[in-house]
C-alpha positions in Angstrom: 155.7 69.9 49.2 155.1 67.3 46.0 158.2 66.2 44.7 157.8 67.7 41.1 157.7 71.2 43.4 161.9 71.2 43.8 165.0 69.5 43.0 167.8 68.4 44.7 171.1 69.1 43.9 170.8 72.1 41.7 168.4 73.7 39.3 168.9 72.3 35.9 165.4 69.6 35.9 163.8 72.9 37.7 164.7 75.3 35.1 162.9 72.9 32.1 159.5 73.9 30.9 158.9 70.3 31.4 160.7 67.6 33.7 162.3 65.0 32.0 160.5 62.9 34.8 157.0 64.2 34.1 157.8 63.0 30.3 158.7 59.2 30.6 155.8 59.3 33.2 154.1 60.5 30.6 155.3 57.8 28.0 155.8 54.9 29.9 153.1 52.6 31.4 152.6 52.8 35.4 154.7 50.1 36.0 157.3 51.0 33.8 157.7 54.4 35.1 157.8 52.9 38.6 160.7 50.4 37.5 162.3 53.7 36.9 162.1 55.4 40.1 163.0 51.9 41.8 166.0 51.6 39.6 167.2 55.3 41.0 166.1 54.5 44.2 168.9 51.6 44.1 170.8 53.5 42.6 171.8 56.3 44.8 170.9 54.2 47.7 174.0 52.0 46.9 176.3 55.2 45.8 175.7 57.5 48.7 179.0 58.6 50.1 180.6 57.4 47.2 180.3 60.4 45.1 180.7 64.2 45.8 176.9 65.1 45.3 173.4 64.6 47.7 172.7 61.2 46.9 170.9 61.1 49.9 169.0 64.0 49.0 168.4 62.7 46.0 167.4 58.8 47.3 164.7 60.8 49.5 163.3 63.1 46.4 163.0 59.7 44.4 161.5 57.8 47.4 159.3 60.6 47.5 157.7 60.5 44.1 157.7 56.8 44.1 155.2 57.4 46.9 153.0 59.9 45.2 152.9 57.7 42.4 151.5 55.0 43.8 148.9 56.4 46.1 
């Protein structure tokens, strides 16, 4: 399953027409947009267990797309 094809910790991204992800992909350069993911990679890598929510889940779904991106 491609990353765009669910959503961790809820449905709110899923219930968009359009993924906010899919838009800065779409306005941001290549490396920008993979600055992003790192940056939220980081992110929940360094808050997991810290915060009542799937950061795990959500560290995985990022790592994810970062690797779909650059393939």
């Amino acid at each position: 399953m491609k990353a765009d094809e669910f959503q961790c910790g809820g449905s709110h991204y899923k219930d968009m027409a359009v993924q906010p992800w899919s838009i800065m992909e779409s306005v941001m350069t290549p490396e920008e947009f993979r600055g992003f993911l790192k940056g939220n990679i980081l992110k929940y890598a360094l808050r997991a267990g810290r915060k009542d929510s799937d950061d795990t889940g959500k560290l995985t779904h990022y790592i994810q797309k970062l690797a779909e991106v650059t393939t």
